[in-house]
Each structure stands twice: as C-alpha cells, then as structure tokens.
mmCIF file of the N, C-alpha and C atoms, coordinates in Angstrom:
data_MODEL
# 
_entry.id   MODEL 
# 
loop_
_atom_site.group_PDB 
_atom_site.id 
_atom_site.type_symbol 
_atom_site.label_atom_id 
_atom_site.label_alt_id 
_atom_site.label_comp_id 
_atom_site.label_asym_id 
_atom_site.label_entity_id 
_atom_site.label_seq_id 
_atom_site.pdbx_PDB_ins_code 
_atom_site.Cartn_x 
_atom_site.Cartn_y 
_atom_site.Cartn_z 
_atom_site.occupancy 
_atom_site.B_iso_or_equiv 
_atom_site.pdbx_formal_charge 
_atom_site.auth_seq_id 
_atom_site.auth_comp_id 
_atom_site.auth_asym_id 
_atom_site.auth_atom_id 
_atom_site.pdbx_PDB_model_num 
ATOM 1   N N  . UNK A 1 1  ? -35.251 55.375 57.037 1.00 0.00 ? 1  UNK A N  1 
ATOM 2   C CA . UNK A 1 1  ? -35.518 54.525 58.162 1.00 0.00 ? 1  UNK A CA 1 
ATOM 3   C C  . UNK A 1 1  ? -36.596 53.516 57.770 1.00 0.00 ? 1  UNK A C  1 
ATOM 4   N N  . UNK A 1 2  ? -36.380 52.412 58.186 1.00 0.00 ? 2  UNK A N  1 
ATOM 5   C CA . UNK A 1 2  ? -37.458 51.112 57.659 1.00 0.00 ? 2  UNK A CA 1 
ATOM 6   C C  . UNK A 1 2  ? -38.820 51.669 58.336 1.00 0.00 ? 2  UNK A C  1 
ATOM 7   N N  . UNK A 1 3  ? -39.695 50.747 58.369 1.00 0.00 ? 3  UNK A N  1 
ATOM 8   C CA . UNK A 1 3  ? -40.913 51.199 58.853 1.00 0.00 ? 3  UNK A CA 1 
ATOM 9   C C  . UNK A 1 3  ? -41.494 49.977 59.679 1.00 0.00 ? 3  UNK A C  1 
ATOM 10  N N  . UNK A 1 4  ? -41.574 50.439 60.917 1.00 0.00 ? 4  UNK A N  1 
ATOM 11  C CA . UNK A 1 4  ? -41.830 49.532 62.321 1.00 0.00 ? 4  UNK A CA 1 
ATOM 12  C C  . UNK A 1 4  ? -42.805 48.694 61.500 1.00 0.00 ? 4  UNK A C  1 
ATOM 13  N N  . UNK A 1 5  ? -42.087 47.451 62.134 1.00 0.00 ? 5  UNK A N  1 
ATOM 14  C CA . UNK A 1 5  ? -43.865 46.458 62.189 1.00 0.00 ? 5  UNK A CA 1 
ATOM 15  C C  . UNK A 1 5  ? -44.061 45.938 63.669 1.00 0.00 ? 5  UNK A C  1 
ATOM 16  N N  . UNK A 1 6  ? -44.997 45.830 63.714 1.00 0.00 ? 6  UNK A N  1 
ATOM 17  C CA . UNK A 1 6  ? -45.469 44.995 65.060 1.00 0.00 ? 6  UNK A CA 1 
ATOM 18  C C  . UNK A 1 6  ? -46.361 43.590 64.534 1.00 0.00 ? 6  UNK A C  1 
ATOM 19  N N  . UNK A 1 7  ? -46.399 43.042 65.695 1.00 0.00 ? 7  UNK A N  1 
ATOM 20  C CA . UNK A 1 7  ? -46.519 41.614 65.752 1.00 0.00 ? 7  UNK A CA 1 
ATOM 21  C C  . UNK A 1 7  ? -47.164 40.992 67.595 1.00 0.00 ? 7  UNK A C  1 
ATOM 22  N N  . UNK A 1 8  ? -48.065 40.261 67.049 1.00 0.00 ? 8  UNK A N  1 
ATOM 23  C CA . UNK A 1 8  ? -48.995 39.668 68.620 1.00 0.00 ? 8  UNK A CA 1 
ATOM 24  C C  . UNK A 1 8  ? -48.483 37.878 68.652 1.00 0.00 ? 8  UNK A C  1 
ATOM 25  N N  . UNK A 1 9  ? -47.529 37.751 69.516 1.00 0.00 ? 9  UNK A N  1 
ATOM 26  C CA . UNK A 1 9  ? -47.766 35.783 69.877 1.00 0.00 ? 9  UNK A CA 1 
ATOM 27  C C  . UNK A 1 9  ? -49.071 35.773 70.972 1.00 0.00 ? 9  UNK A C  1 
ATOM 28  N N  . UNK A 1 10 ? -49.449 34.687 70.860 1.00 0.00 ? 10 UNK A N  1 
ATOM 29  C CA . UNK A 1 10 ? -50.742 33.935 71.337 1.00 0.00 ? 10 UNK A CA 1 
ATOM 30  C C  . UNK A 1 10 ? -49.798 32.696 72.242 1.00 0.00 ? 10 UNK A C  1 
ATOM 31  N N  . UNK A 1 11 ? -49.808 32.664 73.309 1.00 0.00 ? 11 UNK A N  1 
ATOM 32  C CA . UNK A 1 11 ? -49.418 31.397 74.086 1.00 0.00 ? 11 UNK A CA 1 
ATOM 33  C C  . UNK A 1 11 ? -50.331 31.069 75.206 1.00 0.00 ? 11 UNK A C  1 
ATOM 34  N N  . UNK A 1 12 ? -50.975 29.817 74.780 1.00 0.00 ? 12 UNK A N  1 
ATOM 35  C CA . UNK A 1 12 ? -51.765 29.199 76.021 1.00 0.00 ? 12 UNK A CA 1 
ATOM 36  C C  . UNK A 1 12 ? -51.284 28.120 76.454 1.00 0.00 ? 12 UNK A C  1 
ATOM 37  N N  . UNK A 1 13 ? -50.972 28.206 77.855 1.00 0.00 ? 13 UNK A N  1 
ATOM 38  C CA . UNK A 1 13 ? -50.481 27.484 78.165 1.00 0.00 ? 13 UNK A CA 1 
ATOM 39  C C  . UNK A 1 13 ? -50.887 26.990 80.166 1.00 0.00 ? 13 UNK A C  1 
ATOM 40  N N  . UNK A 1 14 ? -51.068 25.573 80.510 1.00 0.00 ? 14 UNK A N  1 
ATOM 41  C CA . UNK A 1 14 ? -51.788 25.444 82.114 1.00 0.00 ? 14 UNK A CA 1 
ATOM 42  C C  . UNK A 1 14 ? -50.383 25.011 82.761 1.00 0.00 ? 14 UNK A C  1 
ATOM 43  N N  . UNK A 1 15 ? -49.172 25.344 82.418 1.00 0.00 ? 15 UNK A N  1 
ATOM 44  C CA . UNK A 1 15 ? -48.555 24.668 83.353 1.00 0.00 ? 15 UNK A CA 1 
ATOM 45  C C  . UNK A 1 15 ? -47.724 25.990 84.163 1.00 0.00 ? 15 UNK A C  1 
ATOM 46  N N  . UNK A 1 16 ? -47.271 25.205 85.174 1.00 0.00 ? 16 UNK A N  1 
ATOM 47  C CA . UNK A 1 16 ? -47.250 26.347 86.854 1.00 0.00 ? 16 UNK A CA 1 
ATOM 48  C C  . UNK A 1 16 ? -45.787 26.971 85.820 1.00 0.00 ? 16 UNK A C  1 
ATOM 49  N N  . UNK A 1 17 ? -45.585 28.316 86.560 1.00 0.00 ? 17 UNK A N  1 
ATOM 50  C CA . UNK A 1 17 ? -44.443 29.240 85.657 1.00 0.00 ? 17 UNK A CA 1 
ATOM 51  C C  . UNK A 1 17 ? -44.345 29.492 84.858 1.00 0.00 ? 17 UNK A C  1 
ATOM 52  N N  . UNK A 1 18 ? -45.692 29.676 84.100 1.00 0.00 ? 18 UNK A N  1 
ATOM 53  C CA . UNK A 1 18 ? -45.619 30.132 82.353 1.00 0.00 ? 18 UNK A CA 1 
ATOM 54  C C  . UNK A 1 18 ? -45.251 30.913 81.763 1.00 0.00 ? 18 UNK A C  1 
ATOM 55  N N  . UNK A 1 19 ? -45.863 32.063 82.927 1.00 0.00 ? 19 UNK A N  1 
ATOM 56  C CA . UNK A 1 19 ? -44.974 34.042 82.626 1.00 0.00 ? 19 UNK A CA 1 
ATOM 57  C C  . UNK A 1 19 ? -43.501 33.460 81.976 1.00 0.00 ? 19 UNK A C  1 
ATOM 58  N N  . UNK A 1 20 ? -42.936 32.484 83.053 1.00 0.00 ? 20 UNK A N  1 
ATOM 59  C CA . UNK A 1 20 ? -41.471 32.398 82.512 1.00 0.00 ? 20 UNK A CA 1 
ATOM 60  C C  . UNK A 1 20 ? -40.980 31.800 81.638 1.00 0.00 ? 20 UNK A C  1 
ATOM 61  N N  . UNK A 1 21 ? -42.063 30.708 81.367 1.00 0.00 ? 21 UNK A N  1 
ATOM 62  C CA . UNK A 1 21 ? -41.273 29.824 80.426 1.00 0.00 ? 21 UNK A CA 1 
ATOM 63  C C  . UNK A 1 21 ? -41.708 30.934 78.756 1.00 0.00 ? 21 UNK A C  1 
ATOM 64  N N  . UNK A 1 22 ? -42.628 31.442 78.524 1.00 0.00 ? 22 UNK A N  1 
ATOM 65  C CA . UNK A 1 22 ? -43.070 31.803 77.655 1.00 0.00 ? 22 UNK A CA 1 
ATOM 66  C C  . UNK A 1 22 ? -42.127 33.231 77.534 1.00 0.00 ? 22 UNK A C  1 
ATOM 67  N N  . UNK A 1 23 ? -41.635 34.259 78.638 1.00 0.00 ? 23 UNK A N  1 
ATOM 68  C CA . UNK A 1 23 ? -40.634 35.123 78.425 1.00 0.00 ? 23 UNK A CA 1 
ATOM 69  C C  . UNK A 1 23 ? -39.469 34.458 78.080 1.00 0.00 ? 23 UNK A C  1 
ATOM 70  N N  . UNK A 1 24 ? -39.071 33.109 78.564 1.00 0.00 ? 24 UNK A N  1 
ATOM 71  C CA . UNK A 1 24 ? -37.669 32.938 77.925 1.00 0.00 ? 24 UNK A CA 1 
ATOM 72  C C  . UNK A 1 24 ? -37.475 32.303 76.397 1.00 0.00 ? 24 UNK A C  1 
ATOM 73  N N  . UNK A 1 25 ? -39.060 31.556 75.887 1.00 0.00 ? 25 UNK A N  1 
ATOM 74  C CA . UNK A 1 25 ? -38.895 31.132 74.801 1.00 0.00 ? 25 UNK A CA 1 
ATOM 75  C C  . UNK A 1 25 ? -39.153 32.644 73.956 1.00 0.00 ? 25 UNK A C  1 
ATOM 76  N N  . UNK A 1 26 ? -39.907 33.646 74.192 1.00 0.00 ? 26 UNK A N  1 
ATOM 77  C CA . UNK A 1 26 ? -40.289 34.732 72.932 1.00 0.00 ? 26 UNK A CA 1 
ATOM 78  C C  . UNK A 1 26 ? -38.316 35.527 73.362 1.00 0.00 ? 26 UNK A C  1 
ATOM 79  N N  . UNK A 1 27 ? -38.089 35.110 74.162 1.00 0.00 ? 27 UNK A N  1 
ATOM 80  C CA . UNK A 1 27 ? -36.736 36.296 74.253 1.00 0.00 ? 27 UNK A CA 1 
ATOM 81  C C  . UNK A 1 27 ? -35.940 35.685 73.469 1.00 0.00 ? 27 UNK A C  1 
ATOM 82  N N  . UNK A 1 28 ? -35.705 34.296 73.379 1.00 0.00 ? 28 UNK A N  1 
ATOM 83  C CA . UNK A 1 28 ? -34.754 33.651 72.334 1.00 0.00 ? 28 UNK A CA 1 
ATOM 84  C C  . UNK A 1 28 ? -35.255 33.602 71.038 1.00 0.00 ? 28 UNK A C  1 
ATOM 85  N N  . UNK A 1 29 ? -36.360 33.897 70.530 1.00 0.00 ? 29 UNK A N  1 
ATOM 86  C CA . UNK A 1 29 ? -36.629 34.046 69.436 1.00 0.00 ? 29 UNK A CA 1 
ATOM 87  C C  . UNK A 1 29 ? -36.491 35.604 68.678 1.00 0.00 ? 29 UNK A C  1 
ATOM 88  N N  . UNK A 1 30 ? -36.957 36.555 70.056 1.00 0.00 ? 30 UNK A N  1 
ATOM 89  C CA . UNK A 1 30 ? -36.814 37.474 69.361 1.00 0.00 ? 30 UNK A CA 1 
ATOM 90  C C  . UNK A 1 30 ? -35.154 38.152 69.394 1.00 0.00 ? 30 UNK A C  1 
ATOM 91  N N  . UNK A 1 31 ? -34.226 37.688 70.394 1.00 0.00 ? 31 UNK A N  1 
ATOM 92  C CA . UNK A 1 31 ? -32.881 37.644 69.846 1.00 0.00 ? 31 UNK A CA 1 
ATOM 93  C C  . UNK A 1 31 ? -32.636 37.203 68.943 1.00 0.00 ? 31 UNK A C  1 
ATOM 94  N N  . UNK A 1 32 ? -32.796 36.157 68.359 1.00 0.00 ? 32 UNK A N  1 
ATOM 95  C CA . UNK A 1 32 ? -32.464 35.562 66.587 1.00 0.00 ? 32 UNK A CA 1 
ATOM 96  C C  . UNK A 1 32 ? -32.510 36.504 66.130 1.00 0.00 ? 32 UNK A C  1 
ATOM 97  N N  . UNK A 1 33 ? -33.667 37.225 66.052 1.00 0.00 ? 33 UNK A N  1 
ATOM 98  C CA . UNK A 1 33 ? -34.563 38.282 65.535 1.00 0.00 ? 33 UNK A CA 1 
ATOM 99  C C  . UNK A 1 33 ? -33.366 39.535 65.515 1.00 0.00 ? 33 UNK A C  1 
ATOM 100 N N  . UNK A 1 34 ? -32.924 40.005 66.202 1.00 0.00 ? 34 UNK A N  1 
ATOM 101 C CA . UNK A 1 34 ? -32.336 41.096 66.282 1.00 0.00 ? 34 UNK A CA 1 
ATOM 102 C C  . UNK A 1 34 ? -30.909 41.268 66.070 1.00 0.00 ? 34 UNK A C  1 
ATOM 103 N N  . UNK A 1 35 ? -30.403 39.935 66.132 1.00 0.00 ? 35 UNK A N  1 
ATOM 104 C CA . UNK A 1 35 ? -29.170 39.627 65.891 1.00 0.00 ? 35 UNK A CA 1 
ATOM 105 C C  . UNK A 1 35 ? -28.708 39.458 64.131 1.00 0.00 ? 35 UNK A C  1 
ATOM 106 N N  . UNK A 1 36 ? -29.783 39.050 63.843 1.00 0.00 ? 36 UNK A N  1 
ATOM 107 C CA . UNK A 1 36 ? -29.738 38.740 62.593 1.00 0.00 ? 36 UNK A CA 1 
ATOM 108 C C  . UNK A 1 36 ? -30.114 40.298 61.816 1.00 0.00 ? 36 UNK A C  1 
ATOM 109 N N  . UNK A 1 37 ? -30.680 40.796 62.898 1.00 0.00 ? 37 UNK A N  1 
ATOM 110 C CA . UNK A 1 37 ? -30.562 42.392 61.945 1.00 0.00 ? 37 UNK A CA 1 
ATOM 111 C C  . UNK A 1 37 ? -29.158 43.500 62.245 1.00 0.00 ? 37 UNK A C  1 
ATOM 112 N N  . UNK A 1 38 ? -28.763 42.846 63.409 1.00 0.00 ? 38 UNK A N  1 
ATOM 113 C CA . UNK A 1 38 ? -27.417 43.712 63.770 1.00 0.00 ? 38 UNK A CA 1 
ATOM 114 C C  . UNK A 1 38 ? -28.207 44.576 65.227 1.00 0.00 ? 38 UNK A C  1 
ATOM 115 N N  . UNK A 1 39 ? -28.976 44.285 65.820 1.00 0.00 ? 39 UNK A N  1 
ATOM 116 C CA . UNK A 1 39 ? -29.757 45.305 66.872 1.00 0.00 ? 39 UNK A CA 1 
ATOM 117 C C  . UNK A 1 39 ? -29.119 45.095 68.021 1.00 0.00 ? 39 UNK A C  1 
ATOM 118 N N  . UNK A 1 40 ? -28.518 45.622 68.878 1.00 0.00 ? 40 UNK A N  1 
ATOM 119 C CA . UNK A 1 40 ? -28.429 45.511 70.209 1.00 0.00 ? 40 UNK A CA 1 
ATOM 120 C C  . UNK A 1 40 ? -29.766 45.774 71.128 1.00 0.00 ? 40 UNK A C  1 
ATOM 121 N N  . UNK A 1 41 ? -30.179 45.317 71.940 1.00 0.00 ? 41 UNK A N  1 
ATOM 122 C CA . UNK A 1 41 ? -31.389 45.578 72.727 1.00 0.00 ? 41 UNK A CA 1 
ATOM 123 C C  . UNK A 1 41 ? -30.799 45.196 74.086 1.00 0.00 ? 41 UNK A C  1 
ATOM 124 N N  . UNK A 1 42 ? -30.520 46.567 74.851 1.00 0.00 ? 42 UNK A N  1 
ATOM 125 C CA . UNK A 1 42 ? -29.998 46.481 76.391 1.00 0.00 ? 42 UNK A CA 1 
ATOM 126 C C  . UNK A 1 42 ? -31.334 46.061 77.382 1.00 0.00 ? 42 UNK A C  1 
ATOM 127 N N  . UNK A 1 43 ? -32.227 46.659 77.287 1.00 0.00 ? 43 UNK A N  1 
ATOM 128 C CA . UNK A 1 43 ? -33.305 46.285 77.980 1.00 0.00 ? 43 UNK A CA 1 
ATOM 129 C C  . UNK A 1 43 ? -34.709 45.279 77.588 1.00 0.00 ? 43 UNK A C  1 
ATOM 130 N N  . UNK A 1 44 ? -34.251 44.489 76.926 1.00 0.00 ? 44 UNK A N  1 
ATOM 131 C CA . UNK A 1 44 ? -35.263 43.733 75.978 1.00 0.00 ? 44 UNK A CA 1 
ATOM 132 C C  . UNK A 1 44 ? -35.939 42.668 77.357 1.00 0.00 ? 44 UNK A C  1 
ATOM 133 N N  . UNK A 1 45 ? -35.263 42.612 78.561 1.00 0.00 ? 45 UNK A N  1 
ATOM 134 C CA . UNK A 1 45 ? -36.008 41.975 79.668 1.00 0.00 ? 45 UNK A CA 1 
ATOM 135 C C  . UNK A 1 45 ? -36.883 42.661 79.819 1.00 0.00 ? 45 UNK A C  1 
ATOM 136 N N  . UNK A 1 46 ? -36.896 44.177 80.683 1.00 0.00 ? 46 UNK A N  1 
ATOM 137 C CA . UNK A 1 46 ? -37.502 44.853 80.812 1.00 0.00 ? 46 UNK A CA 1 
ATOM 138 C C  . UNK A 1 46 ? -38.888 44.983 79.549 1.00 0.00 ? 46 UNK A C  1 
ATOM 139 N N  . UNK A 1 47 ? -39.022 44.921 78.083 1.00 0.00 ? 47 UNK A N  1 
ATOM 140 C CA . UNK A 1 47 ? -39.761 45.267 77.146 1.00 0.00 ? 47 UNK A CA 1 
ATOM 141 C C  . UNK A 1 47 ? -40.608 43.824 77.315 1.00 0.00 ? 47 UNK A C  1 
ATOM 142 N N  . UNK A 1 48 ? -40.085 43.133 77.847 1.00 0.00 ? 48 UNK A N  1 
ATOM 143 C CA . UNK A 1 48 ? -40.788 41.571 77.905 1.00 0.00 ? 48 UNK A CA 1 
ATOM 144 C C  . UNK A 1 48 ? -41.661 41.642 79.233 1.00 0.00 ? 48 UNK A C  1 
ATOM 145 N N  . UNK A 1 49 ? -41.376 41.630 79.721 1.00 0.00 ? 49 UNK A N  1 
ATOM 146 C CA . UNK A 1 49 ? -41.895 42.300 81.524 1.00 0.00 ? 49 UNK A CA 1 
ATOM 147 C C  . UNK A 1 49 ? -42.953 42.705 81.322 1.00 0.00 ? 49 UNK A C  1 
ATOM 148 N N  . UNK A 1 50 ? -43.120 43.886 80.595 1.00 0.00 ? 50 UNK A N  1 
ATOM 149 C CA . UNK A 1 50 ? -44.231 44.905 80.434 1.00 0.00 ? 50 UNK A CA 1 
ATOM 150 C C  . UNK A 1 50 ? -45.185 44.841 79.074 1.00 0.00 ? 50 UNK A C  1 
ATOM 151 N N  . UNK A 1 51 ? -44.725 43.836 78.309 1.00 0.00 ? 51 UNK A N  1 
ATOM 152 C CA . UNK A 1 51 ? -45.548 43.702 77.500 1.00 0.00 ? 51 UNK A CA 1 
ATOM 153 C C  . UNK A 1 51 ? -46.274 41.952 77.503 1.00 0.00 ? 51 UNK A C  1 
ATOM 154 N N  . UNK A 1 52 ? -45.625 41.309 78.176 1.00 0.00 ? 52 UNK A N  1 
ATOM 155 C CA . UNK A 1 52 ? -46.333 40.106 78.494 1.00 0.00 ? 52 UNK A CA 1 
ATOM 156 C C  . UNK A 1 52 ? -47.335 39.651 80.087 1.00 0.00 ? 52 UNK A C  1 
ATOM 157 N N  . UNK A 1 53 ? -48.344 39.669 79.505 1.00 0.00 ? 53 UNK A N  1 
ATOM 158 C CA . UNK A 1 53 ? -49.042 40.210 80.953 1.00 0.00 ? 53 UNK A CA 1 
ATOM 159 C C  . UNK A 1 53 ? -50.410 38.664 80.964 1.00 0.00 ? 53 UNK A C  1 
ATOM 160 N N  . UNK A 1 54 ? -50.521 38.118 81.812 1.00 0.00 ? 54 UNK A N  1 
ATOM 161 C CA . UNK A 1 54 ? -51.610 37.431 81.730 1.00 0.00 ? 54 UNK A CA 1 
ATOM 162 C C  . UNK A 1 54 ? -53.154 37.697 81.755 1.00 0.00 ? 54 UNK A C  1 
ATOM 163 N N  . UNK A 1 55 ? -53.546 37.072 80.763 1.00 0.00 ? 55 UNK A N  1 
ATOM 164 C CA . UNK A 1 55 ? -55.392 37.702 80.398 1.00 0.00 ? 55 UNK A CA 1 
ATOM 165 C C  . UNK A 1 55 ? -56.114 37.100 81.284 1.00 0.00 ? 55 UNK A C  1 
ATOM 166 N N  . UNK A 1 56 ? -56.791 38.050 82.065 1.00 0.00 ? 56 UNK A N  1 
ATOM 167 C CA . UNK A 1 56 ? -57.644 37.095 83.264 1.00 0.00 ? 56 UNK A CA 1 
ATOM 168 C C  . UNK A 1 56 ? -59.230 36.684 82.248 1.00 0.00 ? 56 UNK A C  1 
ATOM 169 N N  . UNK A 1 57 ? -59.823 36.734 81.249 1.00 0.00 ? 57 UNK A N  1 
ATOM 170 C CA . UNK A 1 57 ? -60.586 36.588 80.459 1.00 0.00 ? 57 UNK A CA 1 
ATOM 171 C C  . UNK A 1 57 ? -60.713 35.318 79.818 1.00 0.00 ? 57 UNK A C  1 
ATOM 172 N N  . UNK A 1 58 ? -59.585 34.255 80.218 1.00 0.00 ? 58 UNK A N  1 
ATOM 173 C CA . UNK A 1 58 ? -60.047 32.660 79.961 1.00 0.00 ? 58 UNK A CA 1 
ATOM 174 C C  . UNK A 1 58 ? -59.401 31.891 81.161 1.00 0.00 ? 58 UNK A C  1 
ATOM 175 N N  . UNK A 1 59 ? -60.250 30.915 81.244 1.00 0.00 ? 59 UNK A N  1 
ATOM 176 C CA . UNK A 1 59 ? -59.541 29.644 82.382 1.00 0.00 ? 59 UNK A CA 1 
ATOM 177 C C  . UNK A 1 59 ? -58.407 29.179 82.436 1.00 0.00 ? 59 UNK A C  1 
ATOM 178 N N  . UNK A 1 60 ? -57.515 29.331 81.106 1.00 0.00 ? 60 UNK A N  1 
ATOM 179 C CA . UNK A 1 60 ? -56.333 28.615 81.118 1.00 0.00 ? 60 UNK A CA 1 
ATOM 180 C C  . UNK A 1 60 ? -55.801 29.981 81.106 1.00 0.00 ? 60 UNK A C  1 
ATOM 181 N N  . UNK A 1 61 ? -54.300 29.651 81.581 1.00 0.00 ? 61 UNK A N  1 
ATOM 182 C CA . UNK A 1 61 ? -53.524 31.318 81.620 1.00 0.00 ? 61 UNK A CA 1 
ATOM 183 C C  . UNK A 1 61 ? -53.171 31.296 80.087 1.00 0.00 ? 61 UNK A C  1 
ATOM 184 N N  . UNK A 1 62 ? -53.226 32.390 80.088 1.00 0.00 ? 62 UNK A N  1 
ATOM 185 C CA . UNK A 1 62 ? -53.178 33.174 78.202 1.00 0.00 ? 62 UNK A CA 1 
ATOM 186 C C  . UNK A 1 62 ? -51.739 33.961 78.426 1.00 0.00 ? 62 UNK A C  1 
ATOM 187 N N  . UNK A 1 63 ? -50.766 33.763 77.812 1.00 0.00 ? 63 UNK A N  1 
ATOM 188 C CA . UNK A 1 63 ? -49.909 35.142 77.714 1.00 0.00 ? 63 UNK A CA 1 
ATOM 189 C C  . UNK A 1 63 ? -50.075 36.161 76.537 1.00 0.00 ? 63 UNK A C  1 
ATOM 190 N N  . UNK A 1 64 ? -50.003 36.872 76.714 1.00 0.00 ? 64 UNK A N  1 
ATOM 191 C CA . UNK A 1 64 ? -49.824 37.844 74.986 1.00 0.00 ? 64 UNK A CA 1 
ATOM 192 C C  . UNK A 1 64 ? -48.579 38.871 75.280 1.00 0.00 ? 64 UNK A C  1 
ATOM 193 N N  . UNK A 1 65 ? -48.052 38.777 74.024 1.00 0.00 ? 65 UNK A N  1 
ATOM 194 C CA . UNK A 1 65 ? -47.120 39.872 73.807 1.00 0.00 ? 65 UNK A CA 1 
ATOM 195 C C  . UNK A 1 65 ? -47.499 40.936 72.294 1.00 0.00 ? 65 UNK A C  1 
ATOM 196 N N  . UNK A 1 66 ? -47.868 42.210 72.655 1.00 0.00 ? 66 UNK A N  1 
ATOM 197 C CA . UNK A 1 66 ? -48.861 42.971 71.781 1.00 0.00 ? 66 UNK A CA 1 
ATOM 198 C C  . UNK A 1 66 ? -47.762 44.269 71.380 1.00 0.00 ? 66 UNK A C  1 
ATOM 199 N N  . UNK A 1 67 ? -48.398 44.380 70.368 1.00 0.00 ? 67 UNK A N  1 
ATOM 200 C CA . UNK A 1 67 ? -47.390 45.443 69.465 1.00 0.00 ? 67 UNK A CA 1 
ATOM 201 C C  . UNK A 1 67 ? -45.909 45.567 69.870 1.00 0.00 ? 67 UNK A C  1 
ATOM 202 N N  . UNK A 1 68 ? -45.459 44.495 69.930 1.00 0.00 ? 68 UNK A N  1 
ATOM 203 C CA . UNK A 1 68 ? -43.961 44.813 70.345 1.00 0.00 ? 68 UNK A CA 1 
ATOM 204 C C  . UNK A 1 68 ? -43.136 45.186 68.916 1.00 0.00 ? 68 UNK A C  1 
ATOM 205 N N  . UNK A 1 69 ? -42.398 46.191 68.867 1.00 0.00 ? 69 UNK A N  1 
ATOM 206 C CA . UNK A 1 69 ? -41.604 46.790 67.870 1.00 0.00 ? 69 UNK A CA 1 
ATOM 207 C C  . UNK A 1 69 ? -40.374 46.594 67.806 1.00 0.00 ? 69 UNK A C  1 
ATOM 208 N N  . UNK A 1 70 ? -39.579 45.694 67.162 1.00 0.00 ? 70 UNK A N  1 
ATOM 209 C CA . UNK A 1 70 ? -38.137 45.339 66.993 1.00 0.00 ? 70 UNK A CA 1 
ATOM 210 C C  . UNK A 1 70 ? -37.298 46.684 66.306 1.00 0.00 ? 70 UNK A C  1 
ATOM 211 N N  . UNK A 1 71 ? -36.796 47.267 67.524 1.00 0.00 ? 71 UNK A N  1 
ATOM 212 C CA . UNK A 1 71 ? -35.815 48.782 66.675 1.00 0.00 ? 71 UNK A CA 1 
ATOM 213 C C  . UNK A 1 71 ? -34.579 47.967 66.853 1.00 0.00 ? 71 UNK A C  1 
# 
C-alpha cells in the first residue's frame, strides 16, 4: 500500500461566497487528482465540508484545507 501524504492549500480571499468558490476550485483540482490515479471518491463533498473551515484569526476570510488524504 503507498503511503498517505497530506497536503495544506492556503486561500485568501475578501470576496462574498468564498467557502464556495474555494470548495469548487480545490474539488476540481483534487478530482484531476484522483482521476488520474484511478480513485473513486463518493463523498469527497462531504470531506470538503469538514475540512475547509474559515479562520476567524485574520481580517480577510482565510480558507484552509488541512491534512486532507487522497485514498
């Protein structure tokens, strides 16, 4: 079995609906991502949901997506 990596994006971004725009750009990337390995991912909304959360710790909204693991 390969050996997980994880990986953190950094997106700052001030404009209104970011949660979304920033879940639909990391979801199309990380489909490339998985497609190109052969992965099906049924719930990869759901893994986006819960791992992209806004940092109340700067003025501009921050998204992060943190240790997410491509199985």
């Amino acid at each position: 079995m390969a050996k997980k990596k994880s990986f953190t994006l950094k997106f700052i971004c001030t404009e209104d609906r970011t949660d979304q725009i920033i879940k639909t750009l990391a979801k199309r990337e990380i489909q490339k991502v998985l497609d190109n390995m052969g992965v099906v991912s049924n719930n990869l909304d759901a893994v986006l949901d819960k791992y992209i959360a806004l940092s109340p710790r700067r003025r501009k909204r921050e998204l992060e997506i943190q240790n997410v693991h491509p199985t």
